[in-house]
C-alpha positions in Angstrom: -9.1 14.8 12.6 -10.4 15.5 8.9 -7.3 17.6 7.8 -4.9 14.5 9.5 -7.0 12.3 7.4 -6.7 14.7 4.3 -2.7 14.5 4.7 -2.5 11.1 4.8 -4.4 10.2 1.7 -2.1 12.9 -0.5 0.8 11.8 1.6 -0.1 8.2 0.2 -0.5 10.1 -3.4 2.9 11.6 -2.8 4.2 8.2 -2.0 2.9 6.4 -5.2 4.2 9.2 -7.2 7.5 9.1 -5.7 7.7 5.1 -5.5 6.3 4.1 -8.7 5.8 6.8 -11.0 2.0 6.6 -10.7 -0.3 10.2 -11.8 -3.2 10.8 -8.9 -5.0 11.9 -12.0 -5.4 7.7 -12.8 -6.3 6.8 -9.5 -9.7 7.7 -7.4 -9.3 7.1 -3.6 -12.0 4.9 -2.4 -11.4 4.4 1.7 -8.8 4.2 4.3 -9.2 0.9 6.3 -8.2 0.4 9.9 -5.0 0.9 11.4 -3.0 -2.4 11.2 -1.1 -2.5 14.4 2.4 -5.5 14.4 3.0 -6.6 18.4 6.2 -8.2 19.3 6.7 -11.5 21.1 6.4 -9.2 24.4 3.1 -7.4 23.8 4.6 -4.7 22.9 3.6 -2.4 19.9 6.4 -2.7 17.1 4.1 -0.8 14.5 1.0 0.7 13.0 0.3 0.8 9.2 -2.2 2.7 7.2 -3.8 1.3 3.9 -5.6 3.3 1.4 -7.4 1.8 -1.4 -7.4 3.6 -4.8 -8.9 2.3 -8.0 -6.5 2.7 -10.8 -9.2 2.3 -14.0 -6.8 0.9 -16.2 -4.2 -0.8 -14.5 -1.6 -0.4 -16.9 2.0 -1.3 -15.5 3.5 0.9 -18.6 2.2 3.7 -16.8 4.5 3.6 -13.8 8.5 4.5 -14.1 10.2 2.9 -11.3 13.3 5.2 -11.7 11.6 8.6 -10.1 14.2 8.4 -7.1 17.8 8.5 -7.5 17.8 4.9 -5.5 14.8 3.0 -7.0 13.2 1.5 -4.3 11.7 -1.2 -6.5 13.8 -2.8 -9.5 10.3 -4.5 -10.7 6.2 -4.0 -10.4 3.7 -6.7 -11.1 0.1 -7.5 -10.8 -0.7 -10.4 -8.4 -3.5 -11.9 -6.1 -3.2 -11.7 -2.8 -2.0 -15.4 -1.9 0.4 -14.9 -4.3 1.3 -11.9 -2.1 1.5 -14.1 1.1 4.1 -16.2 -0.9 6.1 -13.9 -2.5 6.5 -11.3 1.0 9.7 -11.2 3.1 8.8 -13.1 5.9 8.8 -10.2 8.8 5.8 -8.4 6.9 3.8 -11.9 6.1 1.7 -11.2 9.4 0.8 -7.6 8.6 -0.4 -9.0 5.2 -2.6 -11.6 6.9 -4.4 -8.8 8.6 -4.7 -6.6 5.6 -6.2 -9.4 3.6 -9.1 -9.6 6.0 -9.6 -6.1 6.3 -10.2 -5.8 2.3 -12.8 -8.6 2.0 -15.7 -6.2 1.9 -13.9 -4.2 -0.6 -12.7 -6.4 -3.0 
């Protein structure tokens, strides 16, 4: 269970390096929170998500080039709260970001 756990955070590293353009040398992991688990209209299981939180000392959006990929998966990165979050979201992932916004409270 440790090593799965172990991949997961440096597959999330990988991710934010990949994505973003962000060095794991300016971020310091700080927990994975529970499974998020989306169930359709049926009951059925649709999907599970995986947060980790890192804190990224100086939060400085110069530091992350959004053209690692050869398809950017993001044209633009920003800073914003949460509710902006909620407002902002494509609709189909507003739920999951319900349920991740109580699962931070402690952490925040």
């Amino acid at each position: 269970i440790r090593d799965r756990y172990q991949r997961r955070v440096r597959a999330a590293i990988r991710e934010m390096k990949e994505e973003i353009g962000l060095d794991s040398n300016l971020l310091q992991f700080i927990c994975k929170l529970d499974a998020i688990e989306i169930i359709d209209q049926n009951n059925h299981k649709k999907n599970t998500f995986h947060f980790f939180i890192f804190y990224w000392q100086n939060s400085n959006l110069l530091e992350c080039k959004l053209d690692n990929e050869q398809e950017p998966e993001f044209d633009k990165i920003e800073l914003i709260d949460f509710n902006s979050l909620l407002l902002k979201c494509a609709t189909f992932k507003i739920e999951l970001y319900q349920k991740l916004s109580i699962l931070i409270q402690p952490i925040i």
